[in-house]
C-alpha positions as CSV (number, residue, x, y, z in Angstrom):
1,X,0.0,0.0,0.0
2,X,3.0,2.4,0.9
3,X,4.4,1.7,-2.9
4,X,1.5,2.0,-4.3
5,X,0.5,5.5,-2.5
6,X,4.1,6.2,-3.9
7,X,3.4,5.0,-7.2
8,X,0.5,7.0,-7.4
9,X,1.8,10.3,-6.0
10,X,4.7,10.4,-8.4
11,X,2.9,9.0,-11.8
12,X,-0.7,10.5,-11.5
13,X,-3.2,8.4,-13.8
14,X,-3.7,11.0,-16.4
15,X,-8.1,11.5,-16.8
16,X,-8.9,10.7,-20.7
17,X,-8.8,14.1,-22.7
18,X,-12.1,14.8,-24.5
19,X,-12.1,16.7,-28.6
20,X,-13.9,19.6,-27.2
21,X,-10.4,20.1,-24.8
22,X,-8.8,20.7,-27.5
23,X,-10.4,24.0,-28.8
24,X,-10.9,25.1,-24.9
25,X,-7.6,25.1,-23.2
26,X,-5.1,27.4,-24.1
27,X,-7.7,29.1,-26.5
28,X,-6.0,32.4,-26.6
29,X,-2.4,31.2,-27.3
30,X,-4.0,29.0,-30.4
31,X,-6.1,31.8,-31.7
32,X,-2.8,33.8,-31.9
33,X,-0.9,31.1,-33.4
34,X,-3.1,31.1,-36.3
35,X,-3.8,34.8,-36.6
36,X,0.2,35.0,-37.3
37,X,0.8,32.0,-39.0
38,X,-2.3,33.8,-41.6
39,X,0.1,36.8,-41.5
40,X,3.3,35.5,-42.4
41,X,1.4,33.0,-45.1
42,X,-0.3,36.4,-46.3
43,X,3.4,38.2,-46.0
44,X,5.3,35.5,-47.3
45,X,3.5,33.4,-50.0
46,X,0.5,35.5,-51.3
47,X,2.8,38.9,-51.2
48,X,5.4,36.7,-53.4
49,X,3.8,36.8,-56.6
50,X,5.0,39.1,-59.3
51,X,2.5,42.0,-60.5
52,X,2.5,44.8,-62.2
53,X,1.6,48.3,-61.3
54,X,2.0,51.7,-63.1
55,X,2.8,55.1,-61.8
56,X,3.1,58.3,-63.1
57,X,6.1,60.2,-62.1
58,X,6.7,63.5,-62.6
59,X,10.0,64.6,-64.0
60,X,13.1,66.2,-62.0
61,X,16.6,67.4,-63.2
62,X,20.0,68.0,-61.7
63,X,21.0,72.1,-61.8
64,X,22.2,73.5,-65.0
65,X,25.6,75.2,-64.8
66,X,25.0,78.8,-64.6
67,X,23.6,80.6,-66.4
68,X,21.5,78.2,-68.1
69,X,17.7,76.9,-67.0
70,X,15.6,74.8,-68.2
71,X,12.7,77.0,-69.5
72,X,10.3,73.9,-70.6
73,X,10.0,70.0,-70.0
74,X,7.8,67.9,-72.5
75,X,6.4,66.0,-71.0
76,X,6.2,67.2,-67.2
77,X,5.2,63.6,-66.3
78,X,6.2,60.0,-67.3
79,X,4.1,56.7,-67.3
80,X,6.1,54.2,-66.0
81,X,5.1,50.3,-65.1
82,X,6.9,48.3,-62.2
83,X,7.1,45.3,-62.1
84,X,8.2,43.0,-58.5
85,X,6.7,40.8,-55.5
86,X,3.3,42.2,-54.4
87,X,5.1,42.5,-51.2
88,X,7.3,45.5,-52.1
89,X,4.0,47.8,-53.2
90,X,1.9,47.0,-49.7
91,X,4.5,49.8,-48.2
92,X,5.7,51.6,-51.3
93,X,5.5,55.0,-50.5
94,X,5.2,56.4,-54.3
95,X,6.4,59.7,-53.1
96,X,10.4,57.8,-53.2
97,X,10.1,56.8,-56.4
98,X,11.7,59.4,-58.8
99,X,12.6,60.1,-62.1
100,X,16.1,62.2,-62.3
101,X,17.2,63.5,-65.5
102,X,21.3,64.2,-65.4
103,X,21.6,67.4,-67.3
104,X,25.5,68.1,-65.8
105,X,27.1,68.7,-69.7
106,X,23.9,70.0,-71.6
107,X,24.3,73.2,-73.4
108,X,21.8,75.4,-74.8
109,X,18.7,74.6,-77.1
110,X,15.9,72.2,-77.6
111,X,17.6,69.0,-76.4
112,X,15.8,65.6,-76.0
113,X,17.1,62.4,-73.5
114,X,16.2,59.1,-73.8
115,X,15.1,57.4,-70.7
116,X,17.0,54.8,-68.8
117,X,15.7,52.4,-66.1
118,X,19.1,54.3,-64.2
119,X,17.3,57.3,-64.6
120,X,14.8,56.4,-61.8
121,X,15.1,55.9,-58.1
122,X,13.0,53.2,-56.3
123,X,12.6,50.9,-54.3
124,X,14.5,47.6,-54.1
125,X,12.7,44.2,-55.8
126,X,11.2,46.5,-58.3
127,X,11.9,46.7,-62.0
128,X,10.9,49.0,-64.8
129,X,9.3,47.6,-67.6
130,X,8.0,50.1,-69.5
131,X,8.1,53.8,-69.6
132,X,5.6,55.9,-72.0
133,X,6.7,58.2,-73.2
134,X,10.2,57.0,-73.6
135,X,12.1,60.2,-74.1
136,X,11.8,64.2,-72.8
137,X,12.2,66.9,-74.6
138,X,14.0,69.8,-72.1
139,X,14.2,73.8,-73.5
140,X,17.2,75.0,-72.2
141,X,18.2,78.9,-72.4
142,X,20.4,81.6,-70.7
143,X,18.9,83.1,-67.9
144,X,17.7,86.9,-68.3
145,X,19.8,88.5,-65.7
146,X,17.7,91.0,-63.5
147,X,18.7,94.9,-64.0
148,X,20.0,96.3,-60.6
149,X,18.2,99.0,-58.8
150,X,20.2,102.0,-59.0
151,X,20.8,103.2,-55.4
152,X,19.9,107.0,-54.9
C-alpha cells in the first residue's frame, strides 16, 4: 500500500482528454498562433507573386551650370510600369520613387534624352518595364539676368 501510495503520488493516472479540450484550453495562445501564421502566409506566400503596377512620375533634373535653365520639360510627367513581388507595393510609398534626368554637360537649345531604367530611383525588388513616353524633350536657355536698382 506504501508503494502504491508512492506510485500514485509520483505518476498520477492521467483522466482521458475529451475533442472539445482541445479547442478550450489554451484558446487564446491558439487563436494567436493562427492569426500570425495567416500573416506570415499572407506576408510570405500570397505577397510573393509578381504583379504589375504603373505610376506616373513627374519629372526632375539636376541644376544647370550657370547661367542656363531649363525654360520647358515635355512631357512634365512620365508613365512608368513596375514590375516586382506584391510584397514590395503593400508599403511603397510612391512619393520615393523618382525620375532624375542628369543634365551636368547639356548646353543650350531644344535637347531631348532618352530614358533609362538608371534614370529612376525606387525601391529595391522593383523593376521597370515600361516607360511611356520614352524620351523628354527639355528647352534649355540663358537666364535673363535682372537689371540692378540703382541706389539713390
Amino acid at each position: 500500500s506504501f508503494l502504491e501510495r508512492f506510485y500514485q503520488a509520483s505518476h498520477p493516472q492521467k483522466e482521458p482528454t475529451h475533442f472539445s479540450d482541445f479547442f478550450t484550453k489554451n484558446y487564446r495562445e491558439k487563436g494567436m498562433a493562427i492569426a500570425i501564421a495567416l500573416l506570415l502566409w499572407f506576408l510570405q506566400v500570397y505577397g510573393s507573386k509578381v504583379i504589375y503596377k504603373s505610376f506616373s512620375i513627374p519629372v526632375e533634373y539636376a541644376e544647370l551650370p550657370d547661367p542656363l535653365v531649363v525654360s520647358e520639360i515635355e512631357p512634365k510627367e512620365v508613365e512608368v510600369t513596375f514590375s516586382g513581388p506584391r510584397r514590395s507595393f503593400y508599403f511603397m510609398d510612391k512619393k520615393k520613387v523618382k525620375l532624375y534626368i542628369k543634365t551636368w554637360q547639356i548646353t543650350e537649345g531644344v535637347r531631348t534624352k532618352k530614358l533609362a531604367a538608371s534614370d529612376f530611383t525606387l525601391p529595391k525588388n522593383l523593376v521597370v518595364e515600361n516607360m511611356e513616353p520614352n524620351r523628354i524633350r527639355l528647352h534649355i536657355e540663358k537666364k535673363e539676368e535682372e537689371p540692378k536698382e540703382e541706389e539713390k
